[in-house]
C-alpha positions as CSV (number, residue, x, y, z in Angstrom):
1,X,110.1,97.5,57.0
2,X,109.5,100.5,59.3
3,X,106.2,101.8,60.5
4,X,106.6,105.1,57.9
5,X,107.1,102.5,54.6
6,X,104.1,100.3,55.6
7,X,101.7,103.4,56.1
8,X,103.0,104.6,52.7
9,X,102.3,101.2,51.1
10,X,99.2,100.9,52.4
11,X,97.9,104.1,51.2
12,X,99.5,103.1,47.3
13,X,96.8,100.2,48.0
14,X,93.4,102.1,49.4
15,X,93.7,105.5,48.0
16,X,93.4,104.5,44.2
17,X,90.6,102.3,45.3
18,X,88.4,105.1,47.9
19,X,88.6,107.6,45.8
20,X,87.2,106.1,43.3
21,X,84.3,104.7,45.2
22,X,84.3,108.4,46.3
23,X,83.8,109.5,42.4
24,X,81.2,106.5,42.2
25,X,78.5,107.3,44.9
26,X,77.1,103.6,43.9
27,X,80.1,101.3,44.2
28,X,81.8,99.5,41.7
29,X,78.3,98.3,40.7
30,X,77.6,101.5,38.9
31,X,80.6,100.6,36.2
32,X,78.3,98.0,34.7
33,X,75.1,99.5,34.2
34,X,77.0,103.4,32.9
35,X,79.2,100.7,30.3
36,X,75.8,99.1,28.9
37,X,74.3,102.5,28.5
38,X,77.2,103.5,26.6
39,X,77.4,100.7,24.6
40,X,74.1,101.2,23.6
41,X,74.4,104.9,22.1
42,X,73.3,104.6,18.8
43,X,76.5,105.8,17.3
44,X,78.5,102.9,18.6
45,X,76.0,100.3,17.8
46,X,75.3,101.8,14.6
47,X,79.7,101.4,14.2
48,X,79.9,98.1,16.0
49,X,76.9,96.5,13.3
50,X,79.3,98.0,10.4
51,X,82.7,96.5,11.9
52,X,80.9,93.1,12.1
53,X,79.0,92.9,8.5
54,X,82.2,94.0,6.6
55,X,84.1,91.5,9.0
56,X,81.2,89.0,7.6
57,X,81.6,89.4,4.1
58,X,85.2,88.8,4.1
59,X,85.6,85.5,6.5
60,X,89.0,84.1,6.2
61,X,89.9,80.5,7.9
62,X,92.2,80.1,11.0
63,X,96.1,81.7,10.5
64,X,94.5,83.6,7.2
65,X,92.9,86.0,8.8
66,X,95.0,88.7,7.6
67,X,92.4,90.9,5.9
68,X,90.6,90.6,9.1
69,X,93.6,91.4,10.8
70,X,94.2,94.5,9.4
71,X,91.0,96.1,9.3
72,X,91.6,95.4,13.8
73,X,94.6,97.2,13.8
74,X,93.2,100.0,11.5
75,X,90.4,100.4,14.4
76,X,92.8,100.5,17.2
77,X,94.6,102.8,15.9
78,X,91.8,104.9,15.0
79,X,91.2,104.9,19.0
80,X,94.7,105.2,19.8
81,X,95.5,101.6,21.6
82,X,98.9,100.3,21.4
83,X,99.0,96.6,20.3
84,X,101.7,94.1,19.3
85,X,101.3,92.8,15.9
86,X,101.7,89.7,14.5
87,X,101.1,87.3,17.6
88,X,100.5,83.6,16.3
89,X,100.7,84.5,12.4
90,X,97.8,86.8,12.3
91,X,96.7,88.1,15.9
92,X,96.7,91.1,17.9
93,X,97.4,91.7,21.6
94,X,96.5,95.7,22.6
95,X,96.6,97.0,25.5
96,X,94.4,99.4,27.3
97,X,95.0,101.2,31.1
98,X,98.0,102.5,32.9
99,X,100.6,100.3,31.2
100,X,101.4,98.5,34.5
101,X,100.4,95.6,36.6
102,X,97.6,93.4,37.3
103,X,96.9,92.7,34.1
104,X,93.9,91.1,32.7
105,X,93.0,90.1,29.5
106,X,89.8,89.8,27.1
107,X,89.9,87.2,24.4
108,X,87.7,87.3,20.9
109,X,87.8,84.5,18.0
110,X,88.5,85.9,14.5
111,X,88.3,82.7,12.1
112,X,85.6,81.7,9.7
113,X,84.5,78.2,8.3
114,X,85.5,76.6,5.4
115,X,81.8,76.6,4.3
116,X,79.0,78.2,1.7
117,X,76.6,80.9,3.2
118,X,72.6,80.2,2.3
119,X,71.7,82.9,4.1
120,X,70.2,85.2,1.6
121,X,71.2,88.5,2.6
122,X,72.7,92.4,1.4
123,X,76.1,91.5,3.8
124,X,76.3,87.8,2.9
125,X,79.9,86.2,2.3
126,X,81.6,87.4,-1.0
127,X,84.0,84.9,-0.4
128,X,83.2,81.5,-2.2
129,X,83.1,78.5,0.0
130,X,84.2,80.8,3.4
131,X,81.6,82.1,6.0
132,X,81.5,83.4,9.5
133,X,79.1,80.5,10.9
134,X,79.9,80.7,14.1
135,X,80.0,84.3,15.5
136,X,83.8,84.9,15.8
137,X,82.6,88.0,13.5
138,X,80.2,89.2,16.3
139,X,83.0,88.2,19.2
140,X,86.1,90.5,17.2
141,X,83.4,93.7,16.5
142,X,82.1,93.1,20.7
143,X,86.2,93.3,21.5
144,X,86.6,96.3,19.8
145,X,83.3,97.9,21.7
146,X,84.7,97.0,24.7
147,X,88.1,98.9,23.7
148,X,86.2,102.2,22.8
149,X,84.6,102.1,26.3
150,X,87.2,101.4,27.9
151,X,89.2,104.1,26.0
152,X,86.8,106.4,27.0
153,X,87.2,105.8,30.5
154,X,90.4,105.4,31.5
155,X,89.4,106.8,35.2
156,X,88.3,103.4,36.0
157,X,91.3,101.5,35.1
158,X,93.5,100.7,38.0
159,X,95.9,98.2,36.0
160,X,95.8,96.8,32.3
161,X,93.4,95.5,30.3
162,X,95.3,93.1,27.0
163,X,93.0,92.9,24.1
164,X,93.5,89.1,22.4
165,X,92.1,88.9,19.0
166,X,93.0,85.3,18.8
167,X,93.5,83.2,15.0
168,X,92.2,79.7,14.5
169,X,90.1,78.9,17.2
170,X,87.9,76.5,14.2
171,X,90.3,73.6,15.4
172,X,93.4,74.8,14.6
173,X,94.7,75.5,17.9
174,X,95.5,79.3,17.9
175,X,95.1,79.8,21.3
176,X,97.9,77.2,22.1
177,X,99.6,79.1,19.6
178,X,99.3,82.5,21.1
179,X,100.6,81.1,24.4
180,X,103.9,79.7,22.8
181,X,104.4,83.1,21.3
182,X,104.0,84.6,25.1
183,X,100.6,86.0,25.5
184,X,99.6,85.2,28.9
185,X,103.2,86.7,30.5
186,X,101.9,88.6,33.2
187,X,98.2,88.1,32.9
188,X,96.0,87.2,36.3
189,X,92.7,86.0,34.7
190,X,91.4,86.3,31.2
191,X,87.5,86.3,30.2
192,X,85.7,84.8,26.9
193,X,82.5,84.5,25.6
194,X,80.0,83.5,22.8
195,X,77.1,84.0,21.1
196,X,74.4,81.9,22.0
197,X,70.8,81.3,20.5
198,X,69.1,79.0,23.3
199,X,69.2,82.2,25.0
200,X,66.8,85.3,24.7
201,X,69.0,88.7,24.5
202,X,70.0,90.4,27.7
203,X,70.5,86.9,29.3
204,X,73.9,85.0,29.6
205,X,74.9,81.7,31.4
206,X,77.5,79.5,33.0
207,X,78.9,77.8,35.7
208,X,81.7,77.1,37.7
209,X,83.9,74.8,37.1
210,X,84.2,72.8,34.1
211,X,81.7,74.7,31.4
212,X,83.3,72.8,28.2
213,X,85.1,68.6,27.5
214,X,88.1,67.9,26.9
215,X,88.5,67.1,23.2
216,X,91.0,64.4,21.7
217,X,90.9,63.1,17.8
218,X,92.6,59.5,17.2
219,X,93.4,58.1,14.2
220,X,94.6,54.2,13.9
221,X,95.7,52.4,11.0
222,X,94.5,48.3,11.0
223,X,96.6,46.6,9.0
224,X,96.8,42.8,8.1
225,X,97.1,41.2,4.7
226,X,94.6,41.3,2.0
227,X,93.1,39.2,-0.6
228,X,90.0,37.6,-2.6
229,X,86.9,37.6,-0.5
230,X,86.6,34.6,-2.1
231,X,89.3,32.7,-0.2
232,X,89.2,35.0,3.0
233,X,91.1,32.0,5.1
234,X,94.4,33.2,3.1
235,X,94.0,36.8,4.2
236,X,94.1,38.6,7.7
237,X,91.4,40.7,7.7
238,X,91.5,44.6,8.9
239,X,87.7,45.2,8.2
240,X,86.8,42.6,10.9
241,X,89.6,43.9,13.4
242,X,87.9,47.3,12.9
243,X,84.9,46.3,13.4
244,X,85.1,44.5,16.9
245,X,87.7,47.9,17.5
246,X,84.9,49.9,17.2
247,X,82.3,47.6,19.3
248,X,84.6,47.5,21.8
249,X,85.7,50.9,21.8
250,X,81.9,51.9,23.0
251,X,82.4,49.6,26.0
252,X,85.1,52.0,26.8
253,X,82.1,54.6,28.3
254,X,78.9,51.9,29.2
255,X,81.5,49.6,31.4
256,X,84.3,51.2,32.5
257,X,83.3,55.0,33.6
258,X,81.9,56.0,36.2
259,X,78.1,57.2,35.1
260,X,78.7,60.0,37.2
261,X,81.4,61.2,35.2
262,X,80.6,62.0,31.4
263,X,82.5,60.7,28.5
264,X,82.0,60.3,24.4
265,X,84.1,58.3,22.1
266,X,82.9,58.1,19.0
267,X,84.2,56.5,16.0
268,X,83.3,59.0,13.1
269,X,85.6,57.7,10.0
270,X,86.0,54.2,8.9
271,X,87.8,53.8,5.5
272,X,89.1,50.3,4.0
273,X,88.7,48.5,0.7
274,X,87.7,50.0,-2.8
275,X,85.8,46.8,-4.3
276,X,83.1,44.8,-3.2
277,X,85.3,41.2,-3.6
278,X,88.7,42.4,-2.1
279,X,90.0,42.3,1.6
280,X,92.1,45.4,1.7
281,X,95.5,45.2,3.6
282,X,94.3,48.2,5.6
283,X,91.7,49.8,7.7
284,X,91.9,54.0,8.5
285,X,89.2,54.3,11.5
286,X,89.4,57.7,13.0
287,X,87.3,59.7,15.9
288,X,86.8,61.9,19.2
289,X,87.1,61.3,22.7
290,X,85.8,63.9,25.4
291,X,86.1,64.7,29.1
292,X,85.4,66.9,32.2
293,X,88.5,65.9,34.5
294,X,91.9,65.8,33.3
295,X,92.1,62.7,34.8
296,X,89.1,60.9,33.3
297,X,90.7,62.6,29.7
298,X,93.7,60.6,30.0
299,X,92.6,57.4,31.4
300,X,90.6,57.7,28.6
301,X,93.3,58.2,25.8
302,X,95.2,55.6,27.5
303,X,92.6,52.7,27.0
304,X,91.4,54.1,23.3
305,X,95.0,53.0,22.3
306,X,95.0,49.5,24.7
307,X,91.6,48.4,23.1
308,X,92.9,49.5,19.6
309,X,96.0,47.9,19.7
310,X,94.9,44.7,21.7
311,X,92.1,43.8,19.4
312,X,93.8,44.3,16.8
313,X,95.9,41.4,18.1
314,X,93.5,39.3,18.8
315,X,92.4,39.7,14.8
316,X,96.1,38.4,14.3
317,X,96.2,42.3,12.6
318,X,98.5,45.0,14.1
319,X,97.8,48.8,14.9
320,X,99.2,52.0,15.3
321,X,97.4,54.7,16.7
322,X,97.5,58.5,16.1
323,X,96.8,61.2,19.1
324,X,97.9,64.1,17.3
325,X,95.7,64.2,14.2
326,X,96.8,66.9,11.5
327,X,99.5,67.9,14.4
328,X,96.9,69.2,16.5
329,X,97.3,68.6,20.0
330,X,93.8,68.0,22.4
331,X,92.3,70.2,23.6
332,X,92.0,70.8,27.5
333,X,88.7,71.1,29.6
334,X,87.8,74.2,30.0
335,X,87.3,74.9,33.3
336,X,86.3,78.2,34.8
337,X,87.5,79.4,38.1
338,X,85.4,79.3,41.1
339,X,86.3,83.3,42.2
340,X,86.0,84.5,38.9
341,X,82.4,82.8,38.5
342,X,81.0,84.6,41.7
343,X,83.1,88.1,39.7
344,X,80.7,86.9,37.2
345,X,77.8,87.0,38.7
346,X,78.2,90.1,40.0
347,X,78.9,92.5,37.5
348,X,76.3,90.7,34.7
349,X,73.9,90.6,37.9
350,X,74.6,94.4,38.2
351,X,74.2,94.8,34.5
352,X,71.5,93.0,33.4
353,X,69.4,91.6,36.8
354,X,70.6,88.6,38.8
355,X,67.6,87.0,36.9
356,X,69.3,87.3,33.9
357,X,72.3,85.2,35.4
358,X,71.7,81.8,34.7
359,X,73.5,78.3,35.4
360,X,73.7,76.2,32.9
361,X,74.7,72.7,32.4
362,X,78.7,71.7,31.3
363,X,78.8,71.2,26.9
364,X,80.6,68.5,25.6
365,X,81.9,70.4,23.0
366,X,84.9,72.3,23.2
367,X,86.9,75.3,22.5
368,X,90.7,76.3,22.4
369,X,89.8,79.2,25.3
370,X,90.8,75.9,27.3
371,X,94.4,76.2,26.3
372,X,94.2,79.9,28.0
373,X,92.2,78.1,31.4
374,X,94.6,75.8,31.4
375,X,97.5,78.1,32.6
376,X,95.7,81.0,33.8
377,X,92.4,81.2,36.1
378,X,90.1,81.8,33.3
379,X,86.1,82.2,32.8
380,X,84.1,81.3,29.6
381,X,80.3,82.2,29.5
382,X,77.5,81.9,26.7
383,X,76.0,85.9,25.6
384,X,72.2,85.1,24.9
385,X,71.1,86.7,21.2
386,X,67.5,84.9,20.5
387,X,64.5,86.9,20.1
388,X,61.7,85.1,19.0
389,X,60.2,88.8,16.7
390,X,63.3,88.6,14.6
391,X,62.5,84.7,13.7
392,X,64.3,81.1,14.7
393,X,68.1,81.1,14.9
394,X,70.2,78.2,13.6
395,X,72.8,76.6,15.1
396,X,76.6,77.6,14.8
397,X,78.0,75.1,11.7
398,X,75.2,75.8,9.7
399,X,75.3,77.6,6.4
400,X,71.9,79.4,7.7
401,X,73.4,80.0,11.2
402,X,72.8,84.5,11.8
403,X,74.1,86.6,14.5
404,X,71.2,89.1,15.9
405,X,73.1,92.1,16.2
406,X,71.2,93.2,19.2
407,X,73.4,91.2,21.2
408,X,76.6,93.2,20.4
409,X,76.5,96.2,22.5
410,X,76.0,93.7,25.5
411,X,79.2,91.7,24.8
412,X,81.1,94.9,24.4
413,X,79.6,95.9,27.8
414,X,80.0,93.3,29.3
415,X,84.2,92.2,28.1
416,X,84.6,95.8,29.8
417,X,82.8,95.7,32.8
418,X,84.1,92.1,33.8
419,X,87.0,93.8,32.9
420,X,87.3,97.1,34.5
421,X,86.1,95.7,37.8
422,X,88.4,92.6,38.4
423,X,91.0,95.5,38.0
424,X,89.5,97.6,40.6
425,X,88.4,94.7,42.6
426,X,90.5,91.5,43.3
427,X,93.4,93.5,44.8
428,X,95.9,96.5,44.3
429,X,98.4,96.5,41.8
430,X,101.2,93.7,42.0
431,X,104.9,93.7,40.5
432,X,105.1,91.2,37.4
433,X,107.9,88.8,38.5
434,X,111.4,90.1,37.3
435,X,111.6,89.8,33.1
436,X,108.5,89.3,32.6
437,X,107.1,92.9,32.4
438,X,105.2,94.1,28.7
439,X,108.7,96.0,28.1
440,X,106.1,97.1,24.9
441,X,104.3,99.5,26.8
């Protein structure tokens, strides 16, 4: 390349970026603090609170959600994004920006839970049996904030910015879904988030590294031969092969793993017999297993099916074991990248005061944003909502679980920002590799 070519290339690079540090007299830093002002204008709070209550009286479970759905792609329209539509059965991608490389994406949960509201309340559930218990309601209406402001500053976009309103993430697997159906083509990092009530509002936390477990379900059938209780030596017996299945199973985390290194099995379904004086032929046991390594996850699997299996033998029973439970696969650890968690604490530090940053320690519950960590570099962090003059929060899964929503103009903020700035940030623009480019836009 001659001397002439690389000036020209470098000036594509750096003249994008100074002059909009030259429009900015405070840096990049000044993005963060001008989107949480924004998001705080009363007319956009005052529409964000109305996307998410009539989002909450409709709840719909995962790959339902087309109600939910629709009233998304009525909103971007409104605003004037271009999306794709329908991505995994019900979701949306949209896309915000210049149309072109790097691409990064912002991802919010849209499924409810297949459970009765007792929250008593004018926007409670109208839908028997169906509520929003776990703030996917909040996350979708905090998405669609972020897309106004970034709409409404497209000065600051030096790239794309894909907008994933994501189906069944309630253990369905929709984000596996979304990346069969070709999602994450093109996309550099993705960001996540959720509510989170152990924290006041205005605070969030995280860490590096692994934030969430691994999460497997196993279900194995015991079977041996039944018969009177009365004459049990003429019978092989599947309860006591369960039973010892199950001790031993335990033994699986207090003897063989390193303490260091957390793990949970737990056996949470055990279903054999119907009468009080018959051995059954059969024993259904069923459970969890959890994780923070990929390869503590696996050794893991592989010894839930040895112990299964090989006491089973020992109980002169046989067994066959189940890792794909309802045809769900496991779900990954989620794991956030080390870059991105230092991105992190720079534009929430700007945002809200590096005090307001916290660490926190790694959950071992999980969440299908894994599926997106596990192909892309990815960050997941937990959006503090608690304040004590509005009353106690309950915990997500509980029919009296609430959202304060004074927490949403700071996720809306805060998607954007994180956003906006890895665009402007990481590097300059980069071709997508050849046949991969969003040929939609």
């Amino acid at each position: 390349m001659d001397f002439y070519r690389w000036v020209s290339l470098i000036l594509f690079i750096l003249v994008p970026i100074f002059s909009f540090s030259l429009s900015h007299p405070n840096g990049f830093s000044k993005i963060s603090s001008d989107y949480l002002s924004h998001a705080k204008k009363s007319e956009l709070v005052d529409w964000m609170v109305n996307i998410r209550r009539r989002i909450h009286e409709n709840p719909e479970l995962c790959f339902e959600e087309f109600e939910t759905s629709k009233l998304i792609r009525r909103e971007l329209d409104e605003m004037g994004v271009r999306y794709k539509y329908p991505v995994a059965i019900t979701g949306i991608v949209g896309f915000i920006g210049t149309g072109g490389p790097p691409f990064v994406a912002i991802r919010a949960d849209m499924d409810a839970l297949p459970m009765q509201e007792s929250v008593e309340w004018e926007h409670k559930s109208k839908v028997e049996g169906k509520m929003h218990a776990c703030g996917h309601d909040a996350h979708v209406t905090m998405l669609l904030g972020a897309a106004k402001i970034l709409q409404e500053h497209p000065e600051n976009l030096q790239g794309t910015v894909v907008l994933l309103f994501q189906p069944a993430e309630e253990g369905c697997g929709g984000a596996h879904r979304m990346i069969e159906d070709g999602v994450l083509e093109n996309i550099e990092a993705i960001f996540g988030l959720h509510v989170y009530l152990h924290s006041p509002i205005g605070v969030v936390s995280s860490r590096s590294g692994a934030i969430m477990a691994g999460c497997g379900l196993f279900e194995a059938v015991i079977s041996g031969k039944g018969g009177h209780a009365a004459v049990p030596q003429h019978t092989i017996d599947p309860i006591l092969a369960a039973s010892n299945i199950v001790v031993s199973l335990q033994h699986l985390v207090s003897r063989e793993a390193d303490p260091l290194d957390s793990q949970v099995v737990t056996v949470a379904k055990f279903q054999g017999g119907s009468t009080f004086n018959v051995i059954p032929d059969s024993v259904t046991i069923a459970g969890t297993f959890r994780a923070f390594s990929k390869e503590s996850f696996s050794q893991l699997r592989q010894r839930i099916e040895e112990v299964i299996v090989g006491q089973a033998a020992v109980q002169r029973c046989s067994a066959t074991v189940n890792f794909r439970v309802n045809g769900l696969p496991s779900f990954p650890v989620t794991l956030n990248n080390k870059d991105l968690h230092e991105h992190f604490r720079n534009v929430a530090g700007d945002m809200l005061g590096i005090k307001n940053v916290r660490e926190m320690q790694p959950m071992t519950g999980s969440e299908d944003f894994s599926f997106f960590t596990d192909v892309v570099p990815g960050y997941y962090f937990f959006l503090g909502m608690r304040n004590e003059s509005h009353g106690t929060l309950q915990i997500p899964h509980s029919p009296y679980f609430t959202v304060n929503e004074d927490v949403l103009p700071y996720g809306a903020a805060l998607y954007a920002s994180l956003a906006t700035r890895y665009l402007l940030e990481f590097h300059a623009p980069l071709l997508p590799p050849e046949g991969k480019a969003h040929d939609e836009l």
